[in-house]
C-alpha positions, 0 to 999 in steps of 0.5 A, spaced: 485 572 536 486 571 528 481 566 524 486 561 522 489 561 529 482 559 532 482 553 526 488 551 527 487 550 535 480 548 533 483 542 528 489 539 529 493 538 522 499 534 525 498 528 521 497 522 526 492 526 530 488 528 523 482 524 520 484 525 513 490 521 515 487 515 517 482 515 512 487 516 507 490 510 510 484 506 510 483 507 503 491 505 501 490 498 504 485 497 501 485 498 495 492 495 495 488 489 498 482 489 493 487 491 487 491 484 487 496 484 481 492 491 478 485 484 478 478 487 482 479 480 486 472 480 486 473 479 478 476 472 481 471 469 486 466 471 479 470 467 476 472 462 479 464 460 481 461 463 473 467 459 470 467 459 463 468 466 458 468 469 465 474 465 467 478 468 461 476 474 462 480 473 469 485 470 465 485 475 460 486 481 464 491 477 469 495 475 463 496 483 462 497 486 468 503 481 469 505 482 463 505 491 465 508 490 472 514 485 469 515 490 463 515 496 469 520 492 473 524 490 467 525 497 463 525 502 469 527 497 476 533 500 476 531 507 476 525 506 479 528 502 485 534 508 487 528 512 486 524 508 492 529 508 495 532 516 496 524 517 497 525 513 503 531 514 506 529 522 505 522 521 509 526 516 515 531 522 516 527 528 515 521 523 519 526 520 525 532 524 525 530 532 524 522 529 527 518 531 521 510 529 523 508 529 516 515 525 514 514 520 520 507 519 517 508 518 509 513 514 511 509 509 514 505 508 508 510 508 503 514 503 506 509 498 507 507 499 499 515 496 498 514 490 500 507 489 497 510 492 489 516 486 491 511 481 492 507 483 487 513 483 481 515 477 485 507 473 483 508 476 476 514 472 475 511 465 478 505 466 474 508 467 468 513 462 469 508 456 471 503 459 466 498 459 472 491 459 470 483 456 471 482 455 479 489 454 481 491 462 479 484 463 483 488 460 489 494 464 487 491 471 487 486 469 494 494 468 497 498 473 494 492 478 498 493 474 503 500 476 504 498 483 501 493 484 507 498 481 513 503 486 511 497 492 511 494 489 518 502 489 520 503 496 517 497 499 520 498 497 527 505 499 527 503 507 524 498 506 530 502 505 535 507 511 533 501 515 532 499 514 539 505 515 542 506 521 538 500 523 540 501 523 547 508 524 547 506 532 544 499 533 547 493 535 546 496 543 544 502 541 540 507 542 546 
C-alpha cells in the first residue's frame, strides 16, 4: 500500500470532516467579532472605563477606520461588489450544483463575511454622519458586534448542520 494512500485514509482531507476547517472557522468569526470597524473592541471597553486620552485614542482610531472602510466602499464598491459577487456565485454553483466539498465549505465562510462588510460600511456611514463619539460610539461599537456575532452564531450553525449532513450522507470512507 502507497504512503499517501495510508494518510489520506488515516486523515480525512474532505473539508467539513477536517479540523483545520473548523479552527479556520473559528478563528474567522472571531476575529471578525473582536475586529469591530477594524477597532481591538477590548480598546473600547479601555476606553470607555479609563475615559480621557484613552478615549481619544478610540475615537482617533474609530475616525480613521471609518474613514478607509467608506474610502474603499466608495472608489472600489463597485468592482469590489461584482467581484464578491461572481466569487460567490462560482463557489455556490461548483459547491451546490457540481457538489464540490471544498467549494460548499469557503462558501459558507465568505457568504456570512457579505453580510458583516455590508453592516460594516453601513455603521461607518452613521457614524460619520452623526459625528458619533465618547460613550455613545462605545454602545454603537458593543451593538454593531452584537449584530457581527448573530451573524457569525447563525453562519456557524448553519455550516454545521450541512457538515454533519454532508458527513453522514458520504460516510466515514468517502463513499
Amino acid at each position: 500500500m502507497d504512503i499517501y494512500a495510508t494518510l489520506f485514509e488515516l486523515i480525512d482531507m474532505r473539508s467539513f470532516s477536517n479540523l483545520w476547517y473548523w479552527i479556520a472557522l473559528a478563528v474567522l468569526w472571531s476575529t471578525a467579532s473582536h475586529f469591530v470597524l477594524g477597532v481591538p473592541f477590548d480598546l473600547a471597553l479601555k476606553a470607555k472605563r479609563h475615559g480621557g486620552e484613552r478615549m481619544r485614542d478610540f475615537e482617533d482610531l474609530v475616525r480613521i477606520n471609518t474613514r478607509r472602510v467608506l474610502n474603499i466602499a466608495e472608489v472600489s464598491g463597485l468592482l469590489l461588489t461584482a467581484l464578491a459577487g461572481a466569487v460567490i456565485s462560482t463557489l455556490a454553483i461548483t459547491g451546490f450544483v457540481y457538489d464540490v466539498e471544498f467549494s460548499q465549505a469557503v462558501f459558507f465562510m465568505a457568504f456570512p463575511m457579505l453580510f458583516v462588510a455590508a453592516i460594516n460600511i453601513r455603521m461607518a456611514q452613521r457614524i460619520r454622519d452623526r459625528e458619533i463619539s465618547g460613550e455613545a460610539l462605545v454602545a454603537t461599537l458593543r451593538r454593531h458586534r452584537f449584530y457581527v456575532q448573530l451573524i457569525g452564531m447563525c453562519a456557524i450553525f448553519v455550516t454545521a448542520m450541512w457538515g454533519m449532513y454532508q458527513n453522514l450522507v458520504t460516510g466515514p470512507l468517502g463513499g
